[in-house]
KOLTIRO-323348 format. One record per residue (C-alpha): residue number from 1; x negated, y, z. Coordinates in steps of 0.1 Angstrom, whole numbers, plus 5000, padded with zeros to 4 digits. Layout:
BEGIN
{n:NUM	u:X	v:Y	w:Z}
...
***
This chain:
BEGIN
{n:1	u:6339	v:4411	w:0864}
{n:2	u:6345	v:4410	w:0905}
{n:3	u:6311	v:4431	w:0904}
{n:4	u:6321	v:4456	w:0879}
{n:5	u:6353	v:4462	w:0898}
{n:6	u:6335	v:4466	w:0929}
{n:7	u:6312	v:4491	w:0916}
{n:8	u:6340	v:4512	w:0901}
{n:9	u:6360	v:4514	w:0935}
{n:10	u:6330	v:4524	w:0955}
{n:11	u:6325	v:4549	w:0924}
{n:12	u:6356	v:4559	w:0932}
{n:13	u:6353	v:4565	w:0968}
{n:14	u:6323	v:4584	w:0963}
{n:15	u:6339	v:4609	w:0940}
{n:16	u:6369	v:4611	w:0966}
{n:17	u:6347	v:4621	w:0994}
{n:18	u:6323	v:4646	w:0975}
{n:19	u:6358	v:4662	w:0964}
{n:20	u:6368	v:4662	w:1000}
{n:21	u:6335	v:4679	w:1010}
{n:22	u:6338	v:4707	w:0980}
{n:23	u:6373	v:4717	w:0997}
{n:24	u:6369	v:4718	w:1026}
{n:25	u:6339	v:4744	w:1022}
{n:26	u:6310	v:4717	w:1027}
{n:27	u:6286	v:4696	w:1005}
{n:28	u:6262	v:4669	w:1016}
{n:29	u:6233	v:4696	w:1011}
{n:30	u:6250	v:4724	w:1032}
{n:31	u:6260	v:4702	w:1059}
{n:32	u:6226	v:4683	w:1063}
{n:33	u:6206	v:4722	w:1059}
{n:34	u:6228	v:4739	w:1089}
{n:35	u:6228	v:4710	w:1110}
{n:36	u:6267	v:4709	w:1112}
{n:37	u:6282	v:4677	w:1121}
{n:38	u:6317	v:4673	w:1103}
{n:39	u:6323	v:4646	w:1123}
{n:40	u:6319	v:4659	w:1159}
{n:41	u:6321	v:4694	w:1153}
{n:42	u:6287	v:4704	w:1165}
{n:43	u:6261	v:4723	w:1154}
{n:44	u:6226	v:4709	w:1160}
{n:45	u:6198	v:4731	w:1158}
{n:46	u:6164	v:4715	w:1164}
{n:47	u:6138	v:4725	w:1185}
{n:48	u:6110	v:4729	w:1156}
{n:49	u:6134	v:4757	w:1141}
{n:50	u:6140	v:4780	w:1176}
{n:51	u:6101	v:4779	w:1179}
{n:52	u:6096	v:4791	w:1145}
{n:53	u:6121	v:4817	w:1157}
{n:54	u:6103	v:4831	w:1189}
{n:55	u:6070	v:4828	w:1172}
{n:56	u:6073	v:4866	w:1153}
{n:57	u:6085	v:4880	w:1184}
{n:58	u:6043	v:4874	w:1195}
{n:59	u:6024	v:4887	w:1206}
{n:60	u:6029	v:4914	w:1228}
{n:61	u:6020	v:4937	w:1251}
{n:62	u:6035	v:4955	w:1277}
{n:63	u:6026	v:4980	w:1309}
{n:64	u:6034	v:4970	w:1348}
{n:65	u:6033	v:4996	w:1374}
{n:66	u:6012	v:5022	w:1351}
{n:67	u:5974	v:5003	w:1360}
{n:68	u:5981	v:4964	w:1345}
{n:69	u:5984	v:4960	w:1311}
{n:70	u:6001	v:4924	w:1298}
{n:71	u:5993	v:4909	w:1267}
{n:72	u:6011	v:4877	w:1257}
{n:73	u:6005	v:4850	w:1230}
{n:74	u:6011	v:4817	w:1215}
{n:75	u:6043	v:4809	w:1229}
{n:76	u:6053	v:4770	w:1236}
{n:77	u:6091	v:4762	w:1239}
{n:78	u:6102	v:4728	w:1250}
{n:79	u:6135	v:4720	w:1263}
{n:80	u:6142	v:4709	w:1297}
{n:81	u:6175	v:4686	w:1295}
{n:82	u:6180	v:4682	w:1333}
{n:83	u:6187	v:4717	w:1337}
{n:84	u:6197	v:4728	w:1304}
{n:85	u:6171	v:4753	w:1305}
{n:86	u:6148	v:4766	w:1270}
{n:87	u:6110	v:4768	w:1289}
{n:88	u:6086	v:4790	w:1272}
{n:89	u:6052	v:4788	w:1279}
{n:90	u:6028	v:4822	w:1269}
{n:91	u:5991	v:4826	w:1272}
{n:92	u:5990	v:4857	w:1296}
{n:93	u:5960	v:4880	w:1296}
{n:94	u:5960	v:4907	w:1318}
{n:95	u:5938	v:4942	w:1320}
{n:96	u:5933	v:4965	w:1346}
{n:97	u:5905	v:4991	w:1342}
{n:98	u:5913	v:5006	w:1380}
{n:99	u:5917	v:4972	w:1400}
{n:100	u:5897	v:4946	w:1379}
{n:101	u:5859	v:4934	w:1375}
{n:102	u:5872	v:4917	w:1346}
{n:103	u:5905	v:4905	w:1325}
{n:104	u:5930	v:4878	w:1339}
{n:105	u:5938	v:4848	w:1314}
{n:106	u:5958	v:4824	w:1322}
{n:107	u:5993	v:4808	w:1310}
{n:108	u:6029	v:4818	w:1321}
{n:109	u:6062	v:4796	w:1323}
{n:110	u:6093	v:4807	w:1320}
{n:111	u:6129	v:4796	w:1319}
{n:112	u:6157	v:4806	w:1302}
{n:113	u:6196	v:4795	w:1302}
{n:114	u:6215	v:4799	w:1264}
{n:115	u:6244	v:4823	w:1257}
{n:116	u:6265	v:4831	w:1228}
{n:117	u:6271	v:4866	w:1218}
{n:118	u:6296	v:4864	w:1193}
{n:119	u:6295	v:4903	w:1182}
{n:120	u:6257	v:4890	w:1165}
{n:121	u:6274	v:4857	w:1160}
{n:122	u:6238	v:4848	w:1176}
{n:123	u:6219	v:4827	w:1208}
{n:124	u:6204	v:4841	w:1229}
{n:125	u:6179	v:4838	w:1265}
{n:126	u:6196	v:4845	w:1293}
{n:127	u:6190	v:4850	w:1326}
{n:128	u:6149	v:4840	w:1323}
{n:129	u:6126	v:4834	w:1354}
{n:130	u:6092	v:4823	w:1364}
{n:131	u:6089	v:4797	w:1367}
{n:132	u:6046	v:4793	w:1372}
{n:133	u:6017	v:4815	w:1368}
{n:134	u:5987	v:4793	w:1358}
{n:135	u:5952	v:4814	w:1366}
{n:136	u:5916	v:4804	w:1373}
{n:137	u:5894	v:4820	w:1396}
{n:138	u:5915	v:4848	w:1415}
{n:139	u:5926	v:4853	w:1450}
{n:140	u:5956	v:4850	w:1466}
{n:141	u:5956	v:4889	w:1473}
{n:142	u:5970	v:4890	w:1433}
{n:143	u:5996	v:4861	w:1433}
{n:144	u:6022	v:4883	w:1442}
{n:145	u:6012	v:4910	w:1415}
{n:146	u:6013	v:4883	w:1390}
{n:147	u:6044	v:4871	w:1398}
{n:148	u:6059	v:4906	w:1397}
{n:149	u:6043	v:4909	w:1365}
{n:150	u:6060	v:4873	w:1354}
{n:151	u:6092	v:4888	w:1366}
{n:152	u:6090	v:4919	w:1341}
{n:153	u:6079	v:4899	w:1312}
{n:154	u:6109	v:4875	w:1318}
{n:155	u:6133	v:4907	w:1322}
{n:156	u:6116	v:4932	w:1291}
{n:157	u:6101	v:4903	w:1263}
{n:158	u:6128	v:4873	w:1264}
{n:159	u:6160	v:4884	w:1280}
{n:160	u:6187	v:4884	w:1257}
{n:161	u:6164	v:4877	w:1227}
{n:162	u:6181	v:4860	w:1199}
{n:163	u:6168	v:4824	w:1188}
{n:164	u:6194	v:4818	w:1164}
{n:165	u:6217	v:4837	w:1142}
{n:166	u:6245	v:4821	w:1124}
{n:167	u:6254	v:4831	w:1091}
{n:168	u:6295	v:4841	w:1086}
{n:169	u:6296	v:4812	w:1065}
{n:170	u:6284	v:4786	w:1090}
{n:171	u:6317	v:4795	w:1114}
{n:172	u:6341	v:4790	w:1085}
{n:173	u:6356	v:4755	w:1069}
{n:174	u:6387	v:4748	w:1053}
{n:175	u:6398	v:4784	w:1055}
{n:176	u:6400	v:4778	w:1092}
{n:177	u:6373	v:4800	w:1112}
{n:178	u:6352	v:4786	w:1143}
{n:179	u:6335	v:4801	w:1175}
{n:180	u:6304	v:4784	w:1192}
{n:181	u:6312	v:4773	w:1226}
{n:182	u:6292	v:4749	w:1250}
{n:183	u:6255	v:4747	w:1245}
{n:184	u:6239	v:4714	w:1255}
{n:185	u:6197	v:4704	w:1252}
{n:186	u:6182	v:4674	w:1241}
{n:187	u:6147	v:4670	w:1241}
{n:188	u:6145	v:4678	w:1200}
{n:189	u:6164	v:4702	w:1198}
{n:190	u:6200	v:4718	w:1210}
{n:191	u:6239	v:4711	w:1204}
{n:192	u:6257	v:4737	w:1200}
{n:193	u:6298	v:4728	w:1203}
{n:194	u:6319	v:4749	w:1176}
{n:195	u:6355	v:4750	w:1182}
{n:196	u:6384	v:4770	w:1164}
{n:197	u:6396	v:4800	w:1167}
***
């Protein structure tokens, strides 16, 4: 009897809380598919997702000073939490019919802060640098082309480039509407504060 009670309350609390969800805009499935903490109000977006993001913006190809020409591939994103930076990493190949005996391959890393935009309601790279140029078996006479070249690619392929778009539903609840704020990394992923309007 003492069991059959105790099932029915926690029954009952169940259905209270699933009914509290439904109101206030938000089901178990929602919440656990946009990464929205109810609890903390923060949005968590993990790292697997903002590199499926970046990955159709590769590859490409660009021209520097009218006689190099940049390709870029297979970009890497990790997170680096000291400095609340996103670093992509590219495979950089780069041509020049006028200055070079042969093609340049190598990798590039780069560093990004994050920014909110909220007229796209999206995040975006901001402010990106170089911050290495990895390339076998070149002279130093190129290092400062290359890191010109790093410079542009920051500048024309990631600055301002979204990684994450969020949907008009995502920044409403309870009839009450939300704005992203503070933007923190972990090493899986990153938190995005939301706070209300």
């Amino acid at each position: 009897m003492q069991v059959k009670r105790r099932n029915l309350i926690k029954a009952g609390l169940m259905t209270a809380l699933t009914a509290t969800l439904a109101v206030a805009g938000l089901t178990a499935t929602s919440v656990a598919n946009a990464g929205y903490n109810v609890w903390t109000n923060n949005y968590t977006l993990p790292l697997a997702d903002l590199q499926a993001r970046i990955e159709p913006h590769f590859p490409a190809n660009l021209q520097y000073a009218q006689v190099f020409q940049v390709q870029l591939s297979h970009p890497r994103l990790t997170l680096n939490v000291a400095d609340n930076r996103v670093v992509t990493v590219v495979d950089m190949k780069v041509v020049s019919n006028l200055l070079l005996a042969a093609p340049i391959t190598g990798t590039l890393t780069l560093s990004s802060r994050l920014k909110y935009d909220p007229p796209s309601r999206s995040i975006r790279l901001d402010a990106p640098r170089v911050e290495r140029v990895d390339v076998g078996g070149i002279g130093a006479q190129y290092a400062q082309q290359l890191n010109a070249i790093g410079a542009v690619v920051a500048e024309q392929v990631l600055n301002n480039y979204p990684i994450y778009t969020f949907k008009p539903e995502d920044l409403r609840l309870g009839g009450k509407t939300f704005e992203p704020g503070a933007i923190t990394m972990q090493t899986d992923g990153i938190v995005v504060e939301v706070k209300e309007t």
